[in-house]
VMD Tcl script that draws the C-alpha trace (Angstrom):
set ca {
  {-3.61 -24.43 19.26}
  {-4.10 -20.37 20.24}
  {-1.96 -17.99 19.47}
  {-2.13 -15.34 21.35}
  {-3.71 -11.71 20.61}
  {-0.34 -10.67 20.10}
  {1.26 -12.95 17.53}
  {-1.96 -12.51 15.88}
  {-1.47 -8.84 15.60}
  {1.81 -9.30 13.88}
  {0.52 -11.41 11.45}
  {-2.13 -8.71 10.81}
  {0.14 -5.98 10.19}
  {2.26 -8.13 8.04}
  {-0.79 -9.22 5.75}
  {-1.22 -5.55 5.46}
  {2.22 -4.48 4.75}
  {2.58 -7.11 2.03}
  {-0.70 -6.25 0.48}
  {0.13 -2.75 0.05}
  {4.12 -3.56 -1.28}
  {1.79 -5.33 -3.97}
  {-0.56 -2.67 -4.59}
  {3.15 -0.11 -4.41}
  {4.57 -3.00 -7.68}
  {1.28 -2.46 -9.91}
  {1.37 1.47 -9.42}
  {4.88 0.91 -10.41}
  {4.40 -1.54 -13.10}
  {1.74 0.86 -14.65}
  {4.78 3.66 -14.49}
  {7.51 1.82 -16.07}
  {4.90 0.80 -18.91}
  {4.14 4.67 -19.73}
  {7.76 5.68 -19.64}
  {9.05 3.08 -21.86}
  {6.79 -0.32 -22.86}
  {9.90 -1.75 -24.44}
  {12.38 -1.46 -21.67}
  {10.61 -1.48 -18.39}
  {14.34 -1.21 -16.17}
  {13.86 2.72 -17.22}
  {10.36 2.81 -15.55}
  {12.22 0.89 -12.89}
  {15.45 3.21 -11.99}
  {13.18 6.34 -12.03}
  {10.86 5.05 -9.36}
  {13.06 3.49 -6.95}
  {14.36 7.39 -7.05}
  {9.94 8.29 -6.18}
  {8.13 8.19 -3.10}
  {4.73 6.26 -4.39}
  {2.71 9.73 -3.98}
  {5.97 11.05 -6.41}
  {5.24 7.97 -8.73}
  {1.43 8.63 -8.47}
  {1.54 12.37 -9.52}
  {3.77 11.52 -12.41}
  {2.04 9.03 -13.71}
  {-1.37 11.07 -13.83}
  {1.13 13.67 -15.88}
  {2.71 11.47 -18.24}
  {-1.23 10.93 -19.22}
  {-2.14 14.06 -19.22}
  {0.46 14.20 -22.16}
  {-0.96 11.64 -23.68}
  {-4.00 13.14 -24.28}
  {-6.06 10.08 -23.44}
  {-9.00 12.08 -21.51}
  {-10.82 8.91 -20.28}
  {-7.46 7.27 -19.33}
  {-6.65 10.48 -16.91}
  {-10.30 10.86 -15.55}
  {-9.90 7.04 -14.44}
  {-6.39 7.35 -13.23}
  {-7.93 10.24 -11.35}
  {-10.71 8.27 -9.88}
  {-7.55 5.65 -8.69}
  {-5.37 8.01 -7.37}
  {-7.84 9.28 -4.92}
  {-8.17 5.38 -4.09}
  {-5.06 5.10 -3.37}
  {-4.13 8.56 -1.40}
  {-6.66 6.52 1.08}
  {-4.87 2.98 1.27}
  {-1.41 5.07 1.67}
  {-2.87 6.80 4.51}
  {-4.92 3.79 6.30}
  {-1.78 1.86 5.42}
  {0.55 4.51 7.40}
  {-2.17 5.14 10.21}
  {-1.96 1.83 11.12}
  {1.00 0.43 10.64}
  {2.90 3.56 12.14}
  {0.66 3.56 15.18}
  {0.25 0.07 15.97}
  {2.90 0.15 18.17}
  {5.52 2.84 20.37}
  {8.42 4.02 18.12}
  {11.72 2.46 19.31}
  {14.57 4.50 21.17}
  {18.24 4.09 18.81}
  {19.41 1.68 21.31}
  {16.55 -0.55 21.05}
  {16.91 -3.84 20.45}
  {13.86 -4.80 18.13}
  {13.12 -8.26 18.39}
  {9.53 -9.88 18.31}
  {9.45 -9.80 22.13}
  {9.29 -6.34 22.27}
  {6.76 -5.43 19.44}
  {4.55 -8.03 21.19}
  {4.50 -6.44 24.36}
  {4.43 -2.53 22.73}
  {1.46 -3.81 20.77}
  {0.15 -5.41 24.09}
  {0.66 -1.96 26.18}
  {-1.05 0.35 23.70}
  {-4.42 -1.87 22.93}
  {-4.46 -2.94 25.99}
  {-7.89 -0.79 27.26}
  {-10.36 -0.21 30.87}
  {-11.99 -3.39 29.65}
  {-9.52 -5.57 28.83}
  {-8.08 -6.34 25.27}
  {-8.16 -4.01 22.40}
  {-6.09 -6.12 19.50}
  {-9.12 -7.77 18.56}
  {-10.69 -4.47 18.00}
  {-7.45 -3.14 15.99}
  {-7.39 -6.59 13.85}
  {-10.70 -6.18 12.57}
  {-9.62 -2.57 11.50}
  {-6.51 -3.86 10.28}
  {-8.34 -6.60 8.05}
  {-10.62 -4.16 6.79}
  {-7.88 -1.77 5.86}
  {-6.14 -4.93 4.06}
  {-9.03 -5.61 2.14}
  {-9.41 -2.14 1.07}
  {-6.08 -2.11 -0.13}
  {-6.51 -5.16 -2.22}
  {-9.56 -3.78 -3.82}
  {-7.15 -0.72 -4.89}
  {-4.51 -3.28 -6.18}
  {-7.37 -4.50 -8.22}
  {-8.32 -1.41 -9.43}
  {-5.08 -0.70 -10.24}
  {-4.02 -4.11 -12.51}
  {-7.45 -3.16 -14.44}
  {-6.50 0.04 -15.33}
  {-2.97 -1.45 -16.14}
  {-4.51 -4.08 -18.38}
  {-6.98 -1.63 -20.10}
  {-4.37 0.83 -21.15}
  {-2.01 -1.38 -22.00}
  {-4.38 -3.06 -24.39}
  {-4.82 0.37 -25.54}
  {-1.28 1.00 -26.52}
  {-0.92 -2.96 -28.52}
  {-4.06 -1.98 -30.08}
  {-2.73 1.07 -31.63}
}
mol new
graphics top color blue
foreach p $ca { graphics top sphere $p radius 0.5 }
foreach p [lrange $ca 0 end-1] q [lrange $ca 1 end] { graphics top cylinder $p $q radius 0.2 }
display resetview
């Protein structure tokens, strides 16, 4: 059975939206760990207060702090990682489709056929074009979540070690 382009597309831009709530946890999880190891609800209730780029600024601080040099050159390295996933993350999932008016009703009808108007080009269908982009993008953004749950591991093995 085919789905068509459109269903397709949603399922794209969920994959990446889930992906990057994941990669959103780890920056998070590697917060909460610096603020307090033994209580990470702390970490928690200061960054539901953060936007991510808030959470990703403070985190490279807190280290700073800590003195670790090669702990804040690699967070460094991540954070420009991640200042790209944000951004691929928002350019697509913020553009994907037409912004709805207040008195929209948003139902999957309507996304399909906003999604279907916009990549819709001279030569026919664009989605496939956009999904390839979009799996790309998702991929990327896993790599970062990687990234991220190694440096989490590395420092945290750090601080039992000490």
């Amino acid at each position: 059975m085919s789905n068509p382009p459109e269903d397709q597309l949603l399922f794209y831009i969920g994959w990446m939206a889930d992906s990057f709530a994941r990669l959103e946890s780890r920056v998070i999880d590697c917060f909460t760990y610096l603020i307090n190891p033994e209580n990470p609800r702390i970490g928690q209730v200061i960054s539901d207060r953060l936007s991510l780029n808030q959470t990703i600024s403070l985190i490279g601080a807190i280290l700073k702090e800590t003195q670790d040099a090669e702990a804040c050159r690699e967070f460094a390295l991540i954070s420009k990682e991640l200042e790209k996933a944000a951004a691929l993350r928002n350019d697509i999932l913020h553009s994907s489709w037409a912004t709805p008016s207040a008195n929209d009703v948003i139902d999957c009808d309507i996304i399909q056929e906003r999604a279907r108007k916009r990549h819709m080009g001279l030569t026919g269908h664009a989605l496939n074009e956009l999904m390839r982009k979009i799996e790309d993008g998702t991929f990327f953004i896993q790599k970062v979540e990687i990234e991220v749950a190694e440096f989490y591991r590395l420092y945290e093995n750090k601080g039992n070690s000490a």
